[in-house]
C-alpha positions in Angstrom: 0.0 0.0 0.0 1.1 3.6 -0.4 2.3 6.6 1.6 -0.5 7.8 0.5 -3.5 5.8 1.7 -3.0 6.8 5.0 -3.3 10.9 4.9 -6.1 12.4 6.8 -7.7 13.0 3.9 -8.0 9.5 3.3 -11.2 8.2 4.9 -13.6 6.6 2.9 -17.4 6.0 3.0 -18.1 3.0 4.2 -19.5 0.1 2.2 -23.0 0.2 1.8 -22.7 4.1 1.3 -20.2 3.0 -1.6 -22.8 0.2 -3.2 -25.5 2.8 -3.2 -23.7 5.3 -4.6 -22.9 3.3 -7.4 -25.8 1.8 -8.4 -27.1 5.6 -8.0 -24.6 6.3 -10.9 -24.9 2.8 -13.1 -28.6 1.7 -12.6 -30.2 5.0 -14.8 -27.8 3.6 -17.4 -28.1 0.0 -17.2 -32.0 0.2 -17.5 -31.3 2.4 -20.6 -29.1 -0.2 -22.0 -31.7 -3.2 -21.0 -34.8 -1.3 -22.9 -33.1 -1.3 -26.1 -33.5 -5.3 -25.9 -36.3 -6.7 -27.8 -39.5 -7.2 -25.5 -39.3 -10.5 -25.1 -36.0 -10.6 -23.8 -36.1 -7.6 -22.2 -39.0 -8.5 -19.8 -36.9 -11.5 -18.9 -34.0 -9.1 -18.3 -35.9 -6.8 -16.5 -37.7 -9.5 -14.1 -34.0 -11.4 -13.2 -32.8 -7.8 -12.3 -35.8 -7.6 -9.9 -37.3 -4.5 -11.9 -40.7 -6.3 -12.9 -42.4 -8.9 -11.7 -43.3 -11.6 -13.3 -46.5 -9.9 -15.4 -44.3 -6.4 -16.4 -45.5 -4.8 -13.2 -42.5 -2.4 -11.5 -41.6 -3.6 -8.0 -39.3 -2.4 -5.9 -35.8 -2.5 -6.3 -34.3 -6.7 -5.8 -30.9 -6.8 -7.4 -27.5 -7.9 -6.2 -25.5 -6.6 -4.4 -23.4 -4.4 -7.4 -19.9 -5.1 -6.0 -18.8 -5.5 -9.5 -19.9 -1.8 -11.2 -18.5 -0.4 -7.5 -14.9 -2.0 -8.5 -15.1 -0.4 -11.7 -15.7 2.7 -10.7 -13.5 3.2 -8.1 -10.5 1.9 -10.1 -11.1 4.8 -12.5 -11.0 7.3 -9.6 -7.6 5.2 -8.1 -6.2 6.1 -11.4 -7.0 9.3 -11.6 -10.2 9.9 -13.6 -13.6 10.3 -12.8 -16.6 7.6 -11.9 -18.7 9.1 -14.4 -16.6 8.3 -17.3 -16.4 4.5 -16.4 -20.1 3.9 -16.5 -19.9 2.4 -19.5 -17.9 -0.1 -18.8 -19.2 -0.8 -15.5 -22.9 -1.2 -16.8 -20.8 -3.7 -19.6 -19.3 -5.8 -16.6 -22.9 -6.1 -14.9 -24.6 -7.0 -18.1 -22.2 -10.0 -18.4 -22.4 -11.0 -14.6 -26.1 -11.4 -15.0 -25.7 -12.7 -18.3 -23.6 -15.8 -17.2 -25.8 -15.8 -13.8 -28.9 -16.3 -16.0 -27.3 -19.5 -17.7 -25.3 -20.6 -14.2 -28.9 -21.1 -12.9 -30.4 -22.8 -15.6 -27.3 -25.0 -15.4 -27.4 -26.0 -12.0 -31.3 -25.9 -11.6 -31.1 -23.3 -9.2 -34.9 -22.6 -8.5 -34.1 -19.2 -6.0 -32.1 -15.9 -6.8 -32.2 -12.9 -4.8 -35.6 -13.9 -2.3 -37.4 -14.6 -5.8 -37.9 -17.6 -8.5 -35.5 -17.9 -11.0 -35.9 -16.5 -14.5 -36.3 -20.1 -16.1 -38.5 -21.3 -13.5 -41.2 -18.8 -14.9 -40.2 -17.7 -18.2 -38.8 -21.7 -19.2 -35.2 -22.6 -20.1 -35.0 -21.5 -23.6 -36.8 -17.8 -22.7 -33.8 -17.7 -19.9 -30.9 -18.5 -22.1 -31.9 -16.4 -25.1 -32.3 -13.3 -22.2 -28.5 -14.3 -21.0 -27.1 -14.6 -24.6 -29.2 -10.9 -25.3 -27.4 -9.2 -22.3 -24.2 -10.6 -23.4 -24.4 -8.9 -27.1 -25.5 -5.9 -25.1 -22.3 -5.1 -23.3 -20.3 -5.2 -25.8 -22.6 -3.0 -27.4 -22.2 -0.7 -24.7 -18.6 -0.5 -24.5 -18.3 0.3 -28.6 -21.2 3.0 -28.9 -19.5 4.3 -25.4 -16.9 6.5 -27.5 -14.0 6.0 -25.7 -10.6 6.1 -27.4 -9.4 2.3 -25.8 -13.4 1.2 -26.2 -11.8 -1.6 -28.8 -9.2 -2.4 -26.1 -12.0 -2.8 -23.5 -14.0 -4.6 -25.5 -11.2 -7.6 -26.1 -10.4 -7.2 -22.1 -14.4 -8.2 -22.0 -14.6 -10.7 -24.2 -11.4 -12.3 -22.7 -13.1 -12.5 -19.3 -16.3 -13.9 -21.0 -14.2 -16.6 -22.8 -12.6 -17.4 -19.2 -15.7 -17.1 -17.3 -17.2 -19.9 -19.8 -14.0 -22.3 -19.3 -14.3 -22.3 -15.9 -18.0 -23.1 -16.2 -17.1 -25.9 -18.3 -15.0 -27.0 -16.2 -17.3 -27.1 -13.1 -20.1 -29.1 -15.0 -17.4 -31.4 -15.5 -16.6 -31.7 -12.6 -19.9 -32.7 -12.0 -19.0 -36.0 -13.0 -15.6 -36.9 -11.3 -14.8 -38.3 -7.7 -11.0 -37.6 -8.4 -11.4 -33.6 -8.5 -8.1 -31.7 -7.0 -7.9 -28.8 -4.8 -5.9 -26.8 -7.6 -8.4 -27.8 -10.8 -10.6 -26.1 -8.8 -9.0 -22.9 -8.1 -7.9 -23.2 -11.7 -12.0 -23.2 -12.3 -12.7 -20.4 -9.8 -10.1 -17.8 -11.0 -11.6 -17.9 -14.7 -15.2 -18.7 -13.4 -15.2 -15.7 -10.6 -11.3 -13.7 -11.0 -11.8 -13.3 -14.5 -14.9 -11.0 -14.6 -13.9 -9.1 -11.3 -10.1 -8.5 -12.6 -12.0 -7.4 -16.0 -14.0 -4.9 -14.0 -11.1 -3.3 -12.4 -9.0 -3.4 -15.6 -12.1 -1.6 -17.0 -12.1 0.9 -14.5 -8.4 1.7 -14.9 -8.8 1.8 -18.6 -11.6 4.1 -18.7 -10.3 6.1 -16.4 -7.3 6.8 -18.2 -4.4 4.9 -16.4 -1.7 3.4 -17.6 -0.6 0.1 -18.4 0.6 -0.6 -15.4 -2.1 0.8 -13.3 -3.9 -1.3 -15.4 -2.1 -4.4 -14.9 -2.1 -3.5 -11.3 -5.9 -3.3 -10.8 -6.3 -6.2 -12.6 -4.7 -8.2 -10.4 -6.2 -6.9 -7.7 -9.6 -8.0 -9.0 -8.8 -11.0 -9.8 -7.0 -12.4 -6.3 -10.5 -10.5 -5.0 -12.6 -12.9 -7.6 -10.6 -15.5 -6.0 -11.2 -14.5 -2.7 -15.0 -13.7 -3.4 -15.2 -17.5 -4.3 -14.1 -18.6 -1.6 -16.8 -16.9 0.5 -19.3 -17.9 -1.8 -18.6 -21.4 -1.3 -18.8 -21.4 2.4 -22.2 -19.9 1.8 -23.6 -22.4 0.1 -23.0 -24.6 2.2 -22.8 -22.5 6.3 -25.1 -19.0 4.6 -28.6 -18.5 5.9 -31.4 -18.9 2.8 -33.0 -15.5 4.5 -29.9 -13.5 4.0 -28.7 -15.1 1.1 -31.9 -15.5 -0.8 -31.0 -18.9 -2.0 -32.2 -22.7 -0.6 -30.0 -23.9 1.9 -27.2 -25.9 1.6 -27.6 -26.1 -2.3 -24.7 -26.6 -2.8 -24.3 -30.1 -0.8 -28.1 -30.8 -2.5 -26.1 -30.7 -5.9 -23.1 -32.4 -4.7 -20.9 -29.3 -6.0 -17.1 -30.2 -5.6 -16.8 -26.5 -4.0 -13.3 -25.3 -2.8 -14.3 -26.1 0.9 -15.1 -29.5 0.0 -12.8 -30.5 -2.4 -10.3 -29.6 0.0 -12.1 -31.3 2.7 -12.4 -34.5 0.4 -8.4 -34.1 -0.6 -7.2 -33.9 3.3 -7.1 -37.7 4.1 -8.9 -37.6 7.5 -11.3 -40.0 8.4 -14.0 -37.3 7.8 -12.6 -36.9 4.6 -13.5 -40.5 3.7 -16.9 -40.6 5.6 -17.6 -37.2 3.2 -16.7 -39.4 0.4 -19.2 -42.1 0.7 -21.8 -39.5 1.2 -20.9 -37.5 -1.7 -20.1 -40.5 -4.2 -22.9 -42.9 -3.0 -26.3 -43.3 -3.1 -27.3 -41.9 0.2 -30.2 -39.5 -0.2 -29.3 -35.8 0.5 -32.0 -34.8 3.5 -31.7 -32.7 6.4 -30.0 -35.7 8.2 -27.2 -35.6 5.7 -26.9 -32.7 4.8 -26.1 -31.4 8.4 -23.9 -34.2 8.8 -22.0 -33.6 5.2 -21.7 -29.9 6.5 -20.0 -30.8 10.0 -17.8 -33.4 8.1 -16.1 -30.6 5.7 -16.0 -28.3 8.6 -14.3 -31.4 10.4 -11.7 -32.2 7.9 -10.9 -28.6 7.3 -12.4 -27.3 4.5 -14.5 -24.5 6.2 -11.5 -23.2 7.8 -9.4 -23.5 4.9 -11.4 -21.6 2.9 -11.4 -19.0 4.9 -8.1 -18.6 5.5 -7.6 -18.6 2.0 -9.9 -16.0 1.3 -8.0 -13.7 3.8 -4.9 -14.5 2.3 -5.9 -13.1 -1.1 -7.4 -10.6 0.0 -4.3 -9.4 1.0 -2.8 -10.5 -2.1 -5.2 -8.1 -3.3 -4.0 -5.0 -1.2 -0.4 -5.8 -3.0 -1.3 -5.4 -6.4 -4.0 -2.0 -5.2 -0.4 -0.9 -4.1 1.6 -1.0 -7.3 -1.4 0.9 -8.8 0.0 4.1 -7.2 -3.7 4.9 -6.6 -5.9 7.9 -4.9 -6.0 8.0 -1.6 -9.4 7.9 -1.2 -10.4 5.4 -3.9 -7.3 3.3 -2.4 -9.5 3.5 1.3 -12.7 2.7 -0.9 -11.2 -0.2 -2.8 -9.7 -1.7 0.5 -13.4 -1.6 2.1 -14.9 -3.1 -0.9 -12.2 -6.1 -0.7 -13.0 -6.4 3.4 -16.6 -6.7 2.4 -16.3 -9.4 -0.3 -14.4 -11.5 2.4 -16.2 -11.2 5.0 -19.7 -10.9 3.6 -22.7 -12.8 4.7 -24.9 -12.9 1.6 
């Protein structure tokens, strides 16, 4: 970290000041972008963003939480420009965060998203994945009519992220399959599933805000250990979150037999719980409430909960690091270092 970051002048707002004033600065635009979609799509669009309900009607505002535009604007003000000049490419990042969240749920037959059915539960699969491939044309859209002079450079920094973000998709629907999944395939898997598309969006920022290369290189690395991080968390949700904070079914993941970090790990750590865990996860026992609890305490017991954990600290500081070599703004440098305390220790 830098000289800088801790001046007087420093303090930042803290982090649910920060959301809100970014999606006070990316939502006007973001619906503006969504109602250039055809109708169909874009009531699909506009329900999964928790705009609509399911019949058109406005309800009150249900989306996520927005950590992703928040990166991208704050690494534009680290570098040395403004917020409002990376709005662009921070509505961009969101369109393709719900865009892959639209497939990941269709995917995994995830039947709850944000304290409300999921899109393809009420508009049907194929509605939900022509919406998601609609909002992926879209961002790009956004970045080229966006005018700015590296738009063509953001665009390919997008697309990369999108390509990686799909690997590491593929590779977790593989792993769907396989008893013989390793703690490092799986961080392979996370870093281009969930590092990818946050080290895009502070890349993004930096770019649009007018940094240099480095600075650029910087930030992105400081997303990405984050995306890391933010995985981590993630997974010990789904299996340890509570469904009325969270907004998802409990224990999904352990329903769906995921081979999460926590677990993998906890399978991979040749305890005896590791091996109990195996039989559950491999076998045919049925997942109820029984085993469920009992898979739970049996990753927790081998390690995996912990692990995770400490992992997730680890990178975050990895994180700070790379914030560091980005030379940036006090204040954004503040900002950025509450947003990375928030992703890791988060509780939805």
């Amino acid at each position: 970290m830098t000289a800088e970051m801790t001046e007087p002048l420093a303090a930042g707002r803290p982090s649910g000041e920060l959301l809100a004033w970014s999606r006070s600065l990316v939502l006007p635009a973001l619906r503006k972008a969504v109602d250039q979609l055809p109708p169909a799509m874009r009531t699909i669009a506009e329900y999964h963003h928790g705009w609509r309900d399911e019949y058109g009607n406005p309800v009150l505002e249900n989306g996520g939480k927005a950590i992703r535009p928040a990166l991208v604007l704050l690494a534009a003000e680290a570098v040395g420009g403004t917020a409002d000049s990376a709005v662009p490419a921070a509505v961009a990042v969101e369109l393709i965060h719900n865009f892959s969240l639209l497939h990941d749920d269709v995917m995994d037959r995830d039947t709850t998203r944000r304290h409300r059915a999921t899109a393809w539960t009420v508009f049907g699969v194929n509605a939900a994945i022509l919406a998601g491939d609609a909002l992926q044309a879209l961002a790009l859209d956004v970045l080229a009519a966006s005018g700015h002079p590296r738009a063509l450079e953001a665009i390919r920094t997008l697309n990369d992220a999108t390509v990686a973000l799909l690997e590491g998709q593929a590779y977790d629907l593989d792993f769907e399959t396989r008893d013989d999944v390793r703690v490092s395939e799986v961080e392979r898997m996370s870093r281009g599933k969930t590092g990818a598309l946050l080290g895009a969006s502070t890349s993004l920022g930096a770019l649009y805000g007018g940094g240099s290369d480095e600075q650029v290189e910087a930030m992105r690395g400081y997303g990405t250990e984050l995306g890391l991080a933010f995985q981590h968390v993630d997974d010990l949700l789904g299996i340890w979150g509570d469904p009325a904070v969270t907004g998802k079914v409990a224990q999904m993941d352990l329903v769906n037999r995921k081979k999460s970090l926590p677990v993998v790990r906890a399978l991979n750590a040749g305890f005896p719980a590791s091996a109990e865990l195996a039989s559950l996860y491999f076998g045919e026992h049925e997942m109820n409430a029984e085993t469920l609890a009992r898979a739970a305490d049996l990753v927790d017991q081998a390690g995996g909960r912990a692990w995770s954990q400490t992992q997730a600290d680890e990178l975050h500081t990895q994180a700070l690091v790379h914030l560091g070599e980005a030379s940036p703004t006090a204040r954004a440098a503040v900002e950025l270092g509450t947003l990375a305390q928030l992703v890791t220790h988060r509780d939805h």
